[in-house]
C-alpha positions as CSV (number, residue, x, y, z in Angstrom):
1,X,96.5,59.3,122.0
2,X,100.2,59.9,122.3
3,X,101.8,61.4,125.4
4,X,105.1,62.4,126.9
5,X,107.9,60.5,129.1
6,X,110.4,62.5,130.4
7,X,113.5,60.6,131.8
8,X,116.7,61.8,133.4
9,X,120.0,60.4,131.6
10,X,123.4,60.9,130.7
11,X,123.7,64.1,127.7
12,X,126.5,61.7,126.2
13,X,124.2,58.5,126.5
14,X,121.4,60.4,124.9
15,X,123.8,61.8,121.5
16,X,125.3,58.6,121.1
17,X,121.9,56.6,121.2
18,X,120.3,59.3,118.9
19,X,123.3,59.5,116.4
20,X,123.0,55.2,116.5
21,X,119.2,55.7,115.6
22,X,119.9,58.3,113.1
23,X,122.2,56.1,111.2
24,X,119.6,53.1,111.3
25,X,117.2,55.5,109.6
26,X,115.1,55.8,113.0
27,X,114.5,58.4,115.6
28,X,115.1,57.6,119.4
29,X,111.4,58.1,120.0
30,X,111.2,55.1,117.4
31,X,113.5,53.0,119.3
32,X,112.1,54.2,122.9
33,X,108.7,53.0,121.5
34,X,110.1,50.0,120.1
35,X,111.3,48.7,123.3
36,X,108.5,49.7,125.3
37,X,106.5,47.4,123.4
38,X,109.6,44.7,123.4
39,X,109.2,44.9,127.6
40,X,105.5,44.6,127.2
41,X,105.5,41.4,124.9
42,X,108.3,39.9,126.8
43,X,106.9,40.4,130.2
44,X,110.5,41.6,131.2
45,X,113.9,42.6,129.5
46,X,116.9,40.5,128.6
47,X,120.4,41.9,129.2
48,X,123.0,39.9,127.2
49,X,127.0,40.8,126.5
50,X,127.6,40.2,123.1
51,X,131.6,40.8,122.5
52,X,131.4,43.1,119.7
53,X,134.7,42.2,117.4
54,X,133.2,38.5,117.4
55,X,129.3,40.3,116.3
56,X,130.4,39.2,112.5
57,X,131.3,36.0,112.9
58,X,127.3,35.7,114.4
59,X,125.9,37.2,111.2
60,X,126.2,39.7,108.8
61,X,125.4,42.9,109.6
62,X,123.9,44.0,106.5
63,X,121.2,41.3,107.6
64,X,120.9,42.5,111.2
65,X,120.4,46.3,110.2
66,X,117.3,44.6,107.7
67,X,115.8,42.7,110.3
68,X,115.7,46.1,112.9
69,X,114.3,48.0,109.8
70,X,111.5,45.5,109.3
71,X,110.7,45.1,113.4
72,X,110.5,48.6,113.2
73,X,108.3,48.7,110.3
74,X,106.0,46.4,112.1
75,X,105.9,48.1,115.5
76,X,104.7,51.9,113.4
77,X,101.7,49.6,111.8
């Protein structure tokens, strides 16, 4: 049975996180959900501060939009 959340947060927050989704081929109900059960299987969050103009020379991002799309494909089975 589903039901509803209803959160207070910033309208610019809430565009920018649902245009970021959009792109990934998700909705931001898919990537509330996903971290809802992230937080659950953790037991807790982890906030890390990744420099963004280094994020390439971590990976490629071709391989870190593939690994989100299968996580994702996981967490709707």
């Amino acid at each position: 049975m589903d039901t509803t959340i209803l959160i207070k947060t910033k309208k610019d927050l809430k565009l920018q996180a649902q245009e970021l989704a959009s792109d990934l081929g998700f909705s931001l109900t898919d990537i509330i959900n996903a971290s809802l059960r992230q937080f659950i299987i953790n037991q807790g969050i982890t906030i890390s501060k990744v420099p963004t103009e280094t994020l390439d020379d971590y990976s490629n991002p071709e391989e870190i939009l593939s690994g989100l799309r299968d996580s994702f494909k996981e967490f709707k089975r």
